[in-house]
C-alpha positions in Angstrom: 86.3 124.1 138.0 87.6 122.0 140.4 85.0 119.4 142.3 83.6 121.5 145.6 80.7 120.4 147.7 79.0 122.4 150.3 75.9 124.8 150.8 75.3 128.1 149.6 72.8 130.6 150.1 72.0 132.3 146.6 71.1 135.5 146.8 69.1 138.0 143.7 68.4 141.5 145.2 66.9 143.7 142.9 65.7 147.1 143.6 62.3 145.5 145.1 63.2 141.9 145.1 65.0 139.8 146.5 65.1 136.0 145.2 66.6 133.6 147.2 67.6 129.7 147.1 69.5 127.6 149.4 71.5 125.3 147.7 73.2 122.1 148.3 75.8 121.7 145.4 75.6 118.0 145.2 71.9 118.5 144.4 69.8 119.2 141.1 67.4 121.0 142.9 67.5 123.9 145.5 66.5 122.9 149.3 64.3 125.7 149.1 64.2 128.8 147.6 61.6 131.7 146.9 61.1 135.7 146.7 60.2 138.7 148.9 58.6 141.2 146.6 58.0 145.1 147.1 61.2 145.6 149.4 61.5 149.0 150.6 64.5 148.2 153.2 66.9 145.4 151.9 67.6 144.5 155.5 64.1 144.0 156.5 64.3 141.6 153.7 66.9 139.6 154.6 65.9 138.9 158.1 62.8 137.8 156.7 64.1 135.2 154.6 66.3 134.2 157.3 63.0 133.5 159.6 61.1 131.8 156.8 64.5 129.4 156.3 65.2 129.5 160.0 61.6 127.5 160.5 61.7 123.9 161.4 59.6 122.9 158.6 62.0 124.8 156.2 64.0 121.7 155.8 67.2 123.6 155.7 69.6 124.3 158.9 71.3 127.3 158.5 74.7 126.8 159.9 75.5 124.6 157.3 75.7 127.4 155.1 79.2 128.0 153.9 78.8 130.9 151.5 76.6 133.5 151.0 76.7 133.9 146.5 75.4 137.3 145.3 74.3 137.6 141.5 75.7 141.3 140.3 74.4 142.4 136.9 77.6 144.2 135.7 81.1 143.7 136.5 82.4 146.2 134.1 85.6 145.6 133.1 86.7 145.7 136.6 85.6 141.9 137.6 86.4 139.2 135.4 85.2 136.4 137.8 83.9 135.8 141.3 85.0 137.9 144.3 85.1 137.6 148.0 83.4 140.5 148.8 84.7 143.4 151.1 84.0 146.8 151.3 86.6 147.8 148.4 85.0 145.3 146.2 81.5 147.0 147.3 82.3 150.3 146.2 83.8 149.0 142.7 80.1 147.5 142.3 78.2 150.8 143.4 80.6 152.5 141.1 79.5 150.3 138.6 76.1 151.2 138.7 76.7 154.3 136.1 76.6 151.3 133.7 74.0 149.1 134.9 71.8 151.9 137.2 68.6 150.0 137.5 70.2 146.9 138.4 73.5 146.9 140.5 71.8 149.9 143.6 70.2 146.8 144.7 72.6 144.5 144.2 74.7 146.8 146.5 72.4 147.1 148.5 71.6 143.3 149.5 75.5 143.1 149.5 75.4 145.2 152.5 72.2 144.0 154.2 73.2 140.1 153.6 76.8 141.1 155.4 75.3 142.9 158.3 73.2 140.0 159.2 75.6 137.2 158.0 79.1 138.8 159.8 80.8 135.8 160.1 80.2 134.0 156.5 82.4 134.6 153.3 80.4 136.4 150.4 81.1 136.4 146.8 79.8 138.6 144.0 79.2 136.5 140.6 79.1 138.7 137.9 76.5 137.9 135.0 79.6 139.5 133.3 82.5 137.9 133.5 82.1 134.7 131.3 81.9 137.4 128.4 85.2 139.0 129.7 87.3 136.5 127.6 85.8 138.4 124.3 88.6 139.8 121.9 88.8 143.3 121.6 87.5 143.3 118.0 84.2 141.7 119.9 84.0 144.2 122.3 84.8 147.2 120.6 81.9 149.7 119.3 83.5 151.8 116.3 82.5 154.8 118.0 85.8 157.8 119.4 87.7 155.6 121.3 88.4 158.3 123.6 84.5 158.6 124.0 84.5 155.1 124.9 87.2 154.8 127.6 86.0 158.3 128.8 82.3 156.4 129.9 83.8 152.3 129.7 80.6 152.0 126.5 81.8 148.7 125.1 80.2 145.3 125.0 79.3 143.2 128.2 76.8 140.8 127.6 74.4 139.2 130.4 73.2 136.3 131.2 76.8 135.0 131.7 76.1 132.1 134.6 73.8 130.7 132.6 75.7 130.4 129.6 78.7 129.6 131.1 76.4 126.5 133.4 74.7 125.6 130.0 78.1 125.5 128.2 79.5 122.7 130.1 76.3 120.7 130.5 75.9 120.7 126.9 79.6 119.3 126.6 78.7 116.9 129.5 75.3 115.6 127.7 77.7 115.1 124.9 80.5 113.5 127.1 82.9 115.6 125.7 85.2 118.1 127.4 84.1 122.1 127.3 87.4 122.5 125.3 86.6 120.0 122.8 83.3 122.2 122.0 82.1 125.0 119.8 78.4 126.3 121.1 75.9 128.2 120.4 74.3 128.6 123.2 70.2 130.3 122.9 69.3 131.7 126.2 65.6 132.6 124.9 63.4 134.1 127.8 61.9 137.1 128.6 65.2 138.4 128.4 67.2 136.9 125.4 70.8 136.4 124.2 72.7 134.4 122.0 76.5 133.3 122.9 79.4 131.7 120.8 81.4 129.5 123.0 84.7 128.6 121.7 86.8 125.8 123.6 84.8 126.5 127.1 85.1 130.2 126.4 82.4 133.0 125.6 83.9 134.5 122.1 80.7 137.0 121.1 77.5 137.5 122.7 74.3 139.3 121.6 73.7 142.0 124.4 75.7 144.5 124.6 77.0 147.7 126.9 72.7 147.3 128.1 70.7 144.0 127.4 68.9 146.0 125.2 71.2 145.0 122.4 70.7 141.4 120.4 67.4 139.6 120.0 63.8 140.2 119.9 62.3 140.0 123.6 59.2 140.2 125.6 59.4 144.4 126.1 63.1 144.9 124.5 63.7 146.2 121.0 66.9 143.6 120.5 69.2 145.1 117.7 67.7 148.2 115.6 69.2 151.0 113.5 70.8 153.9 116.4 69.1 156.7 114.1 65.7 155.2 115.2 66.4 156.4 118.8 67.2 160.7 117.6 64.2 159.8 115.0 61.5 159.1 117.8 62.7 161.7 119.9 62.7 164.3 117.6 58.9 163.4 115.9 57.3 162.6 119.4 58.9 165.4 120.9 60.1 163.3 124.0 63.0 163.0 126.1 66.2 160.6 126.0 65.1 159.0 129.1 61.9 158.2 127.4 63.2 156.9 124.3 65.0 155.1 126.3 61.9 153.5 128.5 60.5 152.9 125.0 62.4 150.7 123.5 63.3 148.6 126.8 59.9 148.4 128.4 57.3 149.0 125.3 58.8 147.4 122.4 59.9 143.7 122.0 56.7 141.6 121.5 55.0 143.5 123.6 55.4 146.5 121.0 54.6 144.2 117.9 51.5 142.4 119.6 50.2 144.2 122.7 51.2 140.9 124.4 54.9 140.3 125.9 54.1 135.9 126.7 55.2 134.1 124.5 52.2 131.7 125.2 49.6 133.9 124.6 51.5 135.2 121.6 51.5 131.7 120.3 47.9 131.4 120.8 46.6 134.2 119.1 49.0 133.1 116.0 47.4 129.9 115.9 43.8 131.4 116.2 45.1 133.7 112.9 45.8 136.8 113.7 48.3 138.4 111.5 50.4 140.8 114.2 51.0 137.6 116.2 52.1 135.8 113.2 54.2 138.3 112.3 55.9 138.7 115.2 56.6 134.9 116.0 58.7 135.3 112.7 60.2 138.5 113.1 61.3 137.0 116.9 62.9 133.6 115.1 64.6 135.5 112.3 66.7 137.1 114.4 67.6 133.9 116.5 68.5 132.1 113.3 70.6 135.3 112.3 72.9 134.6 115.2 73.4 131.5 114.5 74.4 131.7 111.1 76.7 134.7 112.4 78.2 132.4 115.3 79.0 129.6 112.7 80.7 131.8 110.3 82.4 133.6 113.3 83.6 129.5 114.8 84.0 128.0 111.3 81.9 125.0 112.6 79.8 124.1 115.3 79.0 121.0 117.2 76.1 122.1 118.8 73.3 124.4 119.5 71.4 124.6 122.9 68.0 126.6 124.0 67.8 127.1 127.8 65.6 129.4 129.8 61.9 130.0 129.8 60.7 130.1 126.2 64.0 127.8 124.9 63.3 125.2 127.4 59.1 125.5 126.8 58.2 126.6 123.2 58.6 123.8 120.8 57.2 126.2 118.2 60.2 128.7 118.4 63.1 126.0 118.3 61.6 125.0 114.9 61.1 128.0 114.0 64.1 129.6 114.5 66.5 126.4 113.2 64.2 125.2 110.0 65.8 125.9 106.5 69.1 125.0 107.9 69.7 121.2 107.1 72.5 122.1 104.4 74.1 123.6 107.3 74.3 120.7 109.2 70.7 121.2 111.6 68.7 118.9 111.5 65.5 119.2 114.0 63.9 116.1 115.0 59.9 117.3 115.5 59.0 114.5 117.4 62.1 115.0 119.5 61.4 118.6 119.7 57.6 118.1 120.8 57.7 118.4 124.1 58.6 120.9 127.1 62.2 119.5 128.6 62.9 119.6 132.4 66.2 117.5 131.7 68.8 117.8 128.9 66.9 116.7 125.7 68.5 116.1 122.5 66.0 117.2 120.1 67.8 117.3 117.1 68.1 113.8 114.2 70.6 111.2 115.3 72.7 112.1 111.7 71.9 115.8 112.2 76.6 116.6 111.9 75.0 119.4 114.4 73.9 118.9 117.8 70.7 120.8 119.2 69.8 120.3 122.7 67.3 122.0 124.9 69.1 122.0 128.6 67.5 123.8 131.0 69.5 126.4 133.2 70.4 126.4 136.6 71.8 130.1 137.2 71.5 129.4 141.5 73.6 126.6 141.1 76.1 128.2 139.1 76.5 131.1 141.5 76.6 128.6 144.6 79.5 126.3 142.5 81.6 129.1 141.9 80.9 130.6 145.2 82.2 127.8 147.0 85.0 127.6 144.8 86.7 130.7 145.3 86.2 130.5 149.4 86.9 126.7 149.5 90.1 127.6 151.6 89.0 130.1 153.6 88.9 129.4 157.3 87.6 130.5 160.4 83.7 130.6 159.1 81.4 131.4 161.8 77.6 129.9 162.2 75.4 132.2 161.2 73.8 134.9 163.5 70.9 137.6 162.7 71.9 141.0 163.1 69.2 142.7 163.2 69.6 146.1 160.1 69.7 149.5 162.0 
């Protein structure tokens, strides 16, 4: 990516949400940034956001925004990076939503809102997506019919793909190396979780799958787990697909193992003995430390390994866990490196270790805002921003 400066307004609209950040890309931080919860008209939300930023004490000034950046959960295999958006693009993403249906309705639906208030500024979807749409087709592919799966598009997707792609290239920059120069594991462990293999700059495998419910162990996801389990419970509980399927994304996870889906409180009960918690911690780690043995073997070597997001930037206890019993593989965790929560890049790994660990924390807003700005960088004729009020 090419150097770009400017402002962007980020935008997250969920079905009731709708997280926003204002962002100056030369800038660590946001100059401001928030959420409106329990939307029940998208537009409503928008015009409040643009009040709350729109006040004097706000610190930003809104017609220095040069791009409006939307996140958009799935791209399919239709977008493979970020788009200016206009109406064709609008009904690819609502078409979309047969993949992705409890995420990209709202995404459409800020999309529309955001424009309707915001005629005269360029949008862009960023697709979480599109980094993963340089995996090979033997990544991709799911050895189920293939007509089957180009009937219904069921292949691999992966998530996550802004932060992965942002946390890529700011481990190769910690490392002052180029992105191309790199092979990395990359851990994005939250309440969400996946695990990426970036080759030369480029995602090569990555632990979710058609649904974030593939991969890892998370807070209220089942992660990776035989497909006969899913026909097993419905037919012994005698419940529905549907529900099965509400199961294993919303009830299972660590939630499912412990009752508790924080990783903090999880942590706590371990320490204070109790055996689920325990267990769970190194069910949760296993898994992590399977991916990376699988990324290795899949790179042939690695030159490092970074945890981003909530717990892999916070939880000192699950780095160790889930890299210890791997020194003859080249990892070598520092614990008094690793003791501590990191707000900056941190290398938290031995100074001989022949493989790199970092914890880097991820910026998905700025992401969205770089490549925002990139792709509308010579567009002309922006307008300042004007409220339109949503019929």
């Amino acid at each position: 990516m090419s150097e770009v400066t400017g402002t962007a307004l980020v935008l997250n609209c969920g079905s009731s949400s709708v997280k926003y950040a204002v962002v100056d890309v030369t800038q660590d931080k946001p100059l401001v940034d928030g959420i409106i919860e329990r939307v029940t008209d998208h537009g409503e939300a928008i015009h409040e956001i643009i009040l709350t930023l729109s006040d004097a004490y706000s610190g930003v000034d809104l017609e220095k925004v040069d791009v409006i950046g939307h996140r958009v959960v799935q791209g399919g295999s239709v977008f493979s990076e970020p788009t200016v958006i206009d109406d064709d693009v609008i009904k690819k993403i609502a078409d979309l939503s047969v993949l992705a249906p409890l995420h990209n309705p709202g995404n459409v639906a800020g999309i529309k809102a955001a424009r309707a208030s915001f005629p005269g500024i360029p949008q862009v979807a960023v697709f979480d997506t599109a980094f993963h749409s340089t995996m090979a087709p033997e990544a991709y592919t799911y050895a189920i019919p293939k007509d089957l799966a180009q009937k219904h598009a069921i292949r691999r997707y992966g998530m996550h793909g802004t932060s992965h792609k942002f946390v890529s290239r700011a481990t190769a920059e910690a490392m002052g190396k180029a992105p191309e120069d790199l092979n990395t594991i990359v851990l994005h462990i939250g309440n969400g979780a996946s695990a990426t293999a970036v080759q030369a700059g480029k995602s090569v495998d990555t632990s979710m799958g058609l649904t974030p419910l593939e991969g890892l162990v998370m807070g209220t996801r089942s992660g990776d787990i035989d497909p006969a389990v899913f026909a097993h419970i419905a037919r012994q509980e005698g419940i529905t697909v549907n529900e099965v399927d509400l199961l294993l994304n919303k009830q299972s996870g660590m939630l499912g193992l412990t009752g508790m889906s924080d990783m903090r409180d999880i942590e706590t009960a371990a320490k204070e003995g109790q055996e689920d918690a325990e267990l769970a911690l190194r069910i949760y780690s296993r898994r992590i430390k399977g991916y990376v043995g699988r990324y290795m073997a899949l790179m042939g070597h690695v030159d490092a390994i970074t945890f981003t997001a909530g717990v892999g930037e916070n939880d000192t206890g699950v780095r160790l866990r889930s890299l210890s019993g791997l020194e003859n593989f080249g990892i070598v965790i520092d614990p008094v490196r690793n003791d501590q929560r990191c707000k900056v890049p941190t290398l938290i790994s031995t100074d001989d270790s022949p493989v790199q660990v970092w914890v880097i924390p991820t910026n998905e807003e700025l992401e969205i805002a770089l490549e925002s700005l990139e792709v509308t960088k010579d567009i002309d004729g922006v307008e300042p921003p004007t409220f339109v009020p949503a019929d």
